[in-house]
Each structure stands twice: as C-alpha cells, then as structure tokens.
Residue frames as qw, qx, qy, qz and C-alpha x, y, z in Angstrom:
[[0.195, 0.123, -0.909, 0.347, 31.48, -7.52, 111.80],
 [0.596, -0.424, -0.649, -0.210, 28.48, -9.46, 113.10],
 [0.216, 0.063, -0.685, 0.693, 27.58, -8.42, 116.95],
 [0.333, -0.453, -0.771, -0.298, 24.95, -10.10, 118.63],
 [0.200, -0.370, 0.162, -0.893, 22.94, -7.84, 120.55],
 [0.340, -0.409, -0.803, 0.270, 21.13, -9.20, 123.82],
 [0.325, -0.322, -0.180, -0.871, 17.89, -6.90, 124.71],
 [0.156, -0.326, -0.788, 0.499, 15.87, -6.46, 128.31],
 [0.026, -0.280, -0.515, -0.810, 12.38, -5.51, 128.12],
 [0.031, 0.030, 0.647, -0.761, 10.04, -4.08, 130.50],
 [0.183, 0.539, 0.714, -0.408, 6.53, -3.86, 131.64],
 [0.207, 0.835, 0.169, -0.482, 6.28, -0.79, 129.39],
 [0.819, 0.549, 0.096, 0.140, 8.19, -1.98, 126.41],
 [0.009, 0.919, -0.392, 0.034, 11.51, 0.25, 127.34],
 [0.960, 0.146, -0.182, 0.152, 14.32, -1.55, 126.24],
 [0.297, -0.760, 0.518, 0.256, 17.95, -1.70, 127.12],
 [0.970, 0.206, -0.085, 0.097, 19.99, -3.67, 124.81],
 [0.545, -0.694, 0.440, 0.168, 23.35, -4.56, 125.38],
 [0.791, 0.434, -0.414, 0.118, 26.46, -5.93, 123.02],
 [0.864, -0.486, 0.085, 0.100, 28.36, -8.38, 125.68],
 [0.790, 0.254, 0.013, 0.558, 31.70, -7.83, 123.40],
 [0.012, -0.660, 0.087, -0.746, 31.91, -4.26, 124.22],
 [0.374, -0.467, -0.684, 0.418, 31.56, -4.50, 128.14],
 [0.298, -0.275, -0.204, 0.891, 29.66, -1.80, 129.19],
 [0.269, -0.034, -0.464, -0.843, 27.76, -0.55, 126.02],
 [0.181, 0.606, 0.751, -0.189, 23.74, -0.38, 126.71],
 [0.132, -0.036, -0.199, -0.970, 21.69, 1.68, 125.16],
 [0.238, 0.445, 0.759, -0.412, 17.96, 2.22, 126.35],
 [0.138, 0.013, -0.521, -0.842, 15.03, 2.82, 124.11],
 [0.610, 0.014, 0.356, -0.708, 11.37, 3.08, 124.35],
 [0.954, 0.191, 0.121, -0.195, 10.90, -0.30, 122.16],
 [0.701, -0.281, 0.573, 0.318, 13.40, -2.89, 121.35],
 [0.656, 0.506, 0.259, 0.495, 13.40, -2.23, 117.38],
 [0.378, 0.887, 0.001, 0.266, 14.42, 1.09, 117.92],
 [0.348, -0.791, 0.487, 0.129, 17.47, 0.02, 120.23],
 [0.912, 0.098, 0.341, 0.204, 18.39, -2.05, 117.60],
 [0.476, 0.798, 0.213, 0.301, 18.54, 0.57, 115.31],
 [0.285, -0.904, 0.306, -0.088, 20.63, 3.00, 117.70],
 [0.775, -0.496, 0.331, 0.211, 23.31, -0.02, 118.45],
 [0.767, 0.343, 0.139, 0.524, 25.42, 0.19, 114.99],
 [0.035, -0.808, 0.183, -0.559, 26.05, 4.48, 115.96],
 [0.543, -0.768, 0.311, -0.136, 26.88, 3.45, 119.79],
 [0.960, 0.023, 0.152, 0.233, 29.16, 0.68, 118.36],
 [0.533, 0.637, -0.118, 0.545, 30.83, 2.68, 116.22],
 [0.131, -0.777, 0.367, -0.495, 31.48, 5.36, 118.71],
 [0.886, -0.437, 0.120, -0.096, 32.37, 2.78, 120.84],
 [0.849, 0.378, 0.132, 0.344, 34.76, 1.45, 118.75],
 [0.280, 0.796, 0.021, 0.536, 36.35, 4.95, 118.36],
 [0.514, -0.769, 0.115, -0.362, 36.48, 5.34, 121.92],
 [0.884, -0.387, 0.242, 0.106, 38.51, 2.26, 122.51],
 [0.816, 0.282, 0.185, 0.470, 41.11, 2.69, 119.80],
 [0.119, 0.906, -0.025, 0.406, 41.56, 6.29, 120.64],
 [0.455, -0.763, 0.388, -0.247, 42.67, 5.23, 124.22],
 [0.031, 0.684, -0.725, -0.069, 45.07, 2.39, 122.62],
 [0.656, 0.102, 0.748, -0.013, 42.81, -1.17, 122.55],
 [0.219, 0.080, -0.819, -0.524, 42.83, -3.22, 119.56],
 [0.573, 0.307, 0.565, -0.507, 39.08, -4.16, 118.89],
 [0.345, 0.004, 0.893, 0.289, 38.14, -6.64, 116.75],
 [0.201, 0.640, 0.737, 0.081, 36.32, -5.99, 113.85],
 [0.015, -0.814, -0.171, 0.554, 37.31, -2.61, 113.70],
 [0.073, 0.319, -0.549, -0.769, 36.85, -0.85, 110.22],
 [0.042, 0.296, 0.905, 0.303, 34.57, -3.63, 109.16],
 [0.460, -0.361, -0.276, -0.762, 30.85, -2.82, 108.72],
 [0.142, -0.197, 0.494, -0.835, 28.62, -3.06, 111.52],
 [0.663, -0.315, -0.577, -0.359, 25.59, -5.74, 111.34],
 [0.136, -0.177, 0.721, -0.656, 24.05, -6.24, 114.47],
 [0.676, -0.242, -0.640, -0.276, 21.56, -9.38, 114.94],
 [0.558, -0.450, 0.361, -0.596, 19.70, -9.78, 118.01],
 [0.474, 0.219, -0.834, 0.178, 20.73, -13.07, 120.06],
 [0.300, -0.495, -0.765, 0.282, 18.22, -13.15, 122.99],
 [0.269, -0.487, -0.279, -0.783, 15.33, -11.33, 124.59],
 [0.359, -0.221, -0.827, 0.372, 14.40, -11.49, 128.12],
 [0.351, -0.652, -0.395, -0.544, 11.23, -9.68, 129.74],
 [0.365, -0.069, -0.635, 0.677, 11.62, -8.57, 133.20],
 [0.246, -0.704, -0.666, 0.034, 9.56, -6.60, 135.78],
 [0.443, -0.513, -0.166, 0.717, 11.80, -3.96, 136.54],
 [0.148, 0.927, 0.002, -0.345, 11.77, -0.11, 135.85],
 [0.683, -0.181, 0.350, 0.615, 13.81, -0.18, 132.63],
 [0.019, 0.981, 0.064, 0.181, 12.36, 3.10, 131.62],
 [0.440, -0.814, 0.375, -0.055, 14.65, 4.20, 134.61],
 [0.600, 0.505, -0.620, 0.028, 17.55, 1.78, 133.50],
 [0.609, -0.420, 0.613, -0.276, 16.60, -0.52, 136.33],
 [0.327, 0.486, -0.808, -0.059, 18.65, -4.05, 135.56],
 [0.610, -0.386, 0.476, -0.501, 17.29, -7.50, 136.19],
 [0.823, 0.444, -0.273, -0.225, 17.58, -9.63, 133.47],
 [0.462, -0.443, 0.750, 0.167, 19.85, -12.77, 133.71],
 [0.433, 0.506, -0.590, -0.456, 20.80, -14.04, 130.11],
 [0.991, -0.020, 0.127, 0.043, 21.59, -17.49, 128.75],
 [0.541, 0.690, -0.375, 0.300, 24.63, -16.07, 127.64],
 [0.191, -0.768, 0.363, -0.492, 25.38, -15.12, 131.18],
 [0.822, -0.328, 0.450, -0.119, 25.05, -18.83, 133.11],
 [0.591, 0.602, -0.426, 0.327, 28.49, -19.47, 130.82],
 [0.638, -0.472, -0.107, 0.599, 31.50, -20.31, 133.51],
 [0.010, -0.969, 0.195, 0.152, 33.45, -16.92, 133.68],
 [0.847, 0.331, -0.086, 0.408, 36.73, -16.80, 131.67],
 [0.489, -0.475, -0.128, 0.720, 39.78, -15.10, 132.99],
 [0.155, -0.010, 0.291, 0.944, 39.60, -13.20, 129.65],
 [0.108, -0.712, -0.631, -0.289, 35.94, -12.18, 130.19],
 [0.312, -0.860, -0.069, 0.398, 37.24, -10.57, 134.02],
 [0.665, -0.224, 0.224, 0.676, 40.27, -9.05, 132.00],
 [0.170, 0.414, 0.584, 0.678, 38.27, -7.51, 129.72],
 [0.355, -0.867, -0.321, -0.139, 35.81, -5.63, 132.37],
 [0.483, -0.763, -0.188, 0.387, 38.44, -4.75, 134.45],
 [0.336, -0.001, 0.269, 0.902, 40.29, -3.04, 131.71],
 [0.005, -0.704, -0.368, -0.608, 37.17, -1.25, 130.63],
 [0.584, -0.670, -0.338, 0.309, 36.71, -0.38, 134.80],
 [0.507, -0.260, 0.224, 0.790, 40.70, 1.21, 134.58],
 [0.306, 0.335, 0.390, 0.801, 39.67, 2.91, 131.23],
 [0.196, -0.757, -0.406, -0.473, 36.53, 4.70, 132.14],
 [0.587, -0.669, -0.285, 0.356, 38.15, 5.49, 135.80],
 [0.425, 0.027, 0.163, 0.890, 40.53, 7.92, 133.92],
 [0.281, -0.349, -0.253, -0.857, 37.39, 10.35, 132.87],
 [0.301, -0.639, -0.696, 0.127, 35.10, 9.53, 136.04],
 [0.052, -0.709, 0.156, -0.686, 33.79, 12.81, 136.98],
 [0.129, 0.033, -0.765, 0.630, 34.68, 13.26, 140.82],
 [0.523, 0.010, 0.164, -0.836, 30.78, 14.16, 141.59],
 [0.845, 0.008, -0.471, -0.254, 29.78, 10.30, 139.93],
 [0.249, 0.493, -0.779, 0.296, 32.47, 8.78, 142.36],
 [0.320, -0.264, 0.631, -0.655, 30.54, 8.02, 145.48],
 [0.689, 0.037, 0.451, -0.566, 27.92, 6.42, 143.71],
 [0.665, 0.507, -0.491, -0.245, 29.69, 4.30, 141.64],
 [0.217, 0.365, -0.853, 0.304, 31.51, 3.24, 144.44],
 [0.512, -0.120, 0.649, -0.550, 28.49, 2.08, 146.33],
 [0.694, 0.482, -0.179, -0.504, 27.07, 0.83, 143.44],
 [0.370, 0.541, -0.747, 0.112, 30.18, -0.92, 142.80],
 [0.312, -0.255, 0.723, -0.561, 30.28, -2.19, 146.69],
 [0.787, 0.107, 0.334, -0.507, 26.26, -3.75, 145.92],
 [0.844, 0.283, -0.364, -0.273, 27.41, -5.77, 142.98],
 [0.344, 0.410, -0.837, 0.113, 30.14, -7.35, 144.51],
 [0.445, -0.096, 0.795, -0.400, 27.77, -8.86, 147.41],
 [0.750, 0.369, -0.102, -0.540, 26.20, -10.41, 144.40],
 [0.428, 0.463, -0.776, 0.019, 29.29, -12.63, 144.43],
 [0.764, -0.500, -0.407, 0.007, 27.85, -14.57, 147.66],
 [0.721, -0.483, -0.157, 0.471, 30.70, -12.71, 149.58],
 [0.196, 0.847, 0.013, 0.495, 32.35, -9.52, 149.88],
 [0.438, 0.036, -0.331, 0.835, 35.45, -8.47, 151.99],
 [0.386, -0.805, -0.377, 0.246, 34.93, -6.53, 154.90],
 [0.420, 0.260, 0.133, 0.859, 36.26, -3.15, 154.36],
 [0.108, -0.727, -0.247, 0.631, 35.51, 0.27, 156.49],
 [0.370, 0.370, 0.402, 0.751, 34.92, 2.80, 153.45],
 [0.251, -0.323, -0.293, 0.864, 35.73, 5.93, 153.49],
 [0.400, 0.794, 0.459, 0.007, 33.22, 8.57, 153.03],
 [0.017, 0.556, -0.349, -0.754, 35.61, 11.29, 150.99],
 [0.810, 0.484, 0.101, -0.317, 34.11, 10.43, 147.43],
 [0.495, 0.671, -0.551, 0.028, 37.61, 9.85, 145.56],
 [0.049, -0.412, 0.888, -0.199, 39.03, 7.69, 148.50],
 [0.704, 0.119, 0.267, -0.647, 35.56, 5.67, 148.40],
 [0.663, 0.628, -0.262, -0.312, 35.91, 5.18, 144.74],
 [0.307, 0.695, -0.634, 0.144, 39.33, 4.26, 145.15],
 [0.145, -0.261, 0.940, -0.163, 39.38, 1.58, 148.18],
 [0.814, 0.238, 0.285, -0.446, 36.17, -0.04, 146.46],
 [0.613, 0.691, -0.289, -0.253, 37.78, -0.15, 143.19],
 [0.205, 0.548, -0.798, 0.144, 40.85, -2.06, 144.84],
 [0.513, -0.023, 0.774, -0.369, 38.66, -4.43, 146.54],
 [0.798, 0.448, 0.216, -0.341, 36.81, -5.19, 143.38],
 [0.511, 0.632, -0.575, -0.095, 39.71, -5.74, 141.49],
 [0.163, -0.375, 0.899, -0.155, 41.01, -8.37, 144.30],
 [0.669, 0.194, 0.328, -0.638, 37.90, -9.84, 143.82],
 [0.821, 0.534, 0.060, -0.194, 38.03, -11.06, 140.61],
 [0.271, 0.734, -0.622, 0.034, 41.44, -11.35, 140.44],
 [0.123, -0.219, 0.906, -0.341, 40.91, -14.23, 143.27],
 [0.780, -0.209, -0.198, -0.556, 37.46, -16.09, 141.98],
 [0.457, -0.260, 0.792, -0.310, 36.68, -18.80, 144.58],
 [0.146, 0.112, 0.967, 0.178, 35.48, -22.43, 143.73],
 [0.171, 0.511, 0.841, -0.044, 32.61, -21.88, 142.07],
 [0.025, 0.753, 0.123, -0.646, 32.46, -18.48, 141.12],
 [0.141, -0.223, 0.743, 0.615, 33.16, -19.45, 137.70],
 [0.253, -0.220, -0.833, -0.439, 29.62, -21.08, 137.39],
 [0.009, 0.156, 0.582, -0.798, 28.27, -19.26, 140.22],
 [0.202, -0.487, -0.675, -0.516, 24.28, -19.43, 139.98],
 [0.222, -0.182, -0.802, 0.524, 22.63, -17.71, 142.96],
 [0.065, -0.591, -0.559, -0.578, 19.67, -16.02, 143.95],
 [0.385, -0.263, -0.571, 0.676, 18.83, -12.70, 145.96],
 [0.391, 0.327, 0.413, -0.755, 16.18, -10.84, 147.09],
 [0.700, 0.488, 0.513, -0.097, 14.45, -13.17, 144.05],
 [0.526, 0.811, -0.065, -0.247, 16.87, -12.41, 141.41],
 [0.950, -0.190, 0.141, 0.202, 19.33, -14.36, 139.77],
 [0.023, -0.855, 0.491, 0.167, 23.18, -13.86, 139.57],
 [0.893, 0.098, 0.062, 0.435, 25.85, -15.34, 138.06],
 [0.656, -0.463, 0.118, 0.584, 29.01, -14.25, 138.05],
 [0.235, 0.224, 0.400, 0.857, 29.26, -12.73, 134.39],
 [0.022, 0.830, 0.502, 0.243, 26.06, -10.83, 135.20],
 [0.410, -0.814, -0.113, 0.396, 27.87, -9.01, 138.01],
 [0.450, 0.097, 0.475, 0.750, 30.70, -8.62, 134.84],
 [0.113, 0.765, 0.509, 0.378, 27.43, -7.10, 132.99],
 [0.144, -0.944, -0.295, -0.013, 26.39, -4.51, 135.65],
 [0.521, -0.666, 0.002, 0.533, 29.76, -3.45, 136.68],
 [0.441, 0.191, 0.467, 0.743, 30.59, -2.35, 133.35],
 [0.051, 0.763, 0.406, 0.500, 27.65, -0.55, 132.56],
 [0.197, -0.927, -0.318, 0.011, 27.51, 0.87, 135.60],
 [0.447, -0.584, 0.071, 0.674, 30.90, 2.48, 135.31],
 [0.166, 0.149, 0.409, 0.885, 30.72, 3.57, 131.70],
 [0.137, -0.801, -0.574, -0.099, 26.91, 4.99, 132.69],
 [0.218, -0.890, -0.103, 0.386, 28.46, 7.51, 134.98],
 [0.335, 0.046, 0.308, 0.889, 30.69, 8.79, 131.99],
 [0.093, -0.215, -0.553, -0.799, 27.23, 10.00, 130.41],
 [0.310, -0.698, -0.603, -0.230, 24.50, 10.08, 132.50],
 [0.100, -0.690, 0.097, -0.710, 23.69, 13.01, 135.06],
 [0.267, 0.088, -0.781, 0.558, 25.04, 12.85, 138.40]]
C-alpha cells in the first residue's frame, strides 16, 4: 500500500517526516532521505501496533511503498523535534472521521501513558487546544494523573463540539499558522511521543 509521506525540514537539514494516515507516526532524522528510508519499519510496526490492540488498518499485509507528497522548510529546532510546519494537506476542512481517528489514537496510547509523561502531555495537550482560537476555562489540577485526565476530557469536548469555522479554521499565532487538522497533527504525535521518548 502506497503512503504518502509529508516531511519538515530545518535550518540544519533534521527532518521529521510524518504519514497523516497513521495519526501520530513521525519519525526524525538528520536528512530527509534517510527518514524516508526509516518510514516503511515505523509503518510496519505501526501497523502491528494497531491490529494488536484491535483496529482494522487499511492496507495491512500489503507491501509498504512510501512516496513523499510534500516538503516544507521551517525555522524551528527540528533537531529537538520542535514543530512548525503547516502543510497543504492540512488547510483541508476537518472531517468528523479525521477527529475520530485522533481521538481514538489519543484513547489508545492513554492506556500505556507512563504516569511520569502525564503532566506534560497534559499541558502540552492544554497549548494545542488554544490553537483552536478558544479554549474552555478549566482550573487544572496539579496531581499529574488528574491533570492528564480533566485535560483529556476537555479536549475530547472540544472536538467533539467544532464551532463554525473550525472546520476550515486558518489562524495565526505568535507568527505561526494553524488550522485545525494541524492541531489533529500535533496532538497525536504528541501523545504517541510520550510512549517513546524520555520523560
């Protein structure tokens, strides 16, 4: 199965590349051919991952071709897996089955969060949603697990209620643009990051 691969490149060549079917899946690399090369092994094991915990994923069994579908250059530390990139894929309206699809991965990867990732996932979490142009007030607690938890339930209303325009939402803060599927983007990664990266 064909899966187009979408690839942010920094000042210093360090790539991230992303596959937008897989929510979540990045993989960084000091140059952009050699996160091509890495993305048919993180697929697979992707793949594996999702069919172990009970999704059907398309394309699964088939071979694995991955063709790059866009390239965007950014300023940001993506050595350091700083994110800044705003696609053409991304300024798409959001589909219900785009948020359905993140917030199941969200649910999955919330089963194996270590408790030590929690806090900052949930702030994390907290920043993307003011990416939405709004963001529910909400006292949050500082235990790490209840954090996690009354973020997680605010992000889920979130998306569960887009507002006019949040479908095609274009906006821009501190100079950087959002749309609505980008915020899709980060929130993925960043919850399947803290499976694998050091706390």
């Amino acid at each position: 199965m064909r899966h187009p691969a979408y690839l942010e490149v920094g000042p210093s060549g360090h790539c991230i590349a992303y596959v937008f079917s897989l929510p979540g899946l990045s993989l960084r690399a000091r140059k952009p051919e050699e996160a091509l090369a890495g993305l048919p092994a993180a697929i697979a094991s992707e793949i594996v991952r999702l069919e172990d915990a009970g999704r059907v994923v398309a394309g699964a069994g088939e071979a694995i071709e991955v063709a790059e579908a866009e390239r965007e250059t950014v300023n940001s530390d993506v050595e350091h897996g700083v994110s800044s990139a705003l696609f053409r894929y991304e300024l798409r309206p959001t589909r219900d089955e785009d948020v359905a699809l993140v917030l199941d991965r969200l649910e999955l990867d919330r089963a194996r969060m270590p408790e030590e990732a929690m806090r900052a996932v949930a702030d994390g979490e907290w920043w993307l949603l003011s990416r939405l142009g709004t963001r529910p007030w909400a006292p949050l607690p500082e235990e790490p697990r209840e954090r996690f938890g009354a973020v997680r339930a605010l992000t889920i209303e979130r998306f569960a209620n887009l507002l006019p325009g949040d479908r095609e939402r274009h906006a821009v803060f501190g100079g950087e643009q959002w749309t609505t599927r980008k915020v899709l983007r980060r929130l993925a990664c960043l919850s399947r990051d803290a499976l694998t990266l050091p706390v």
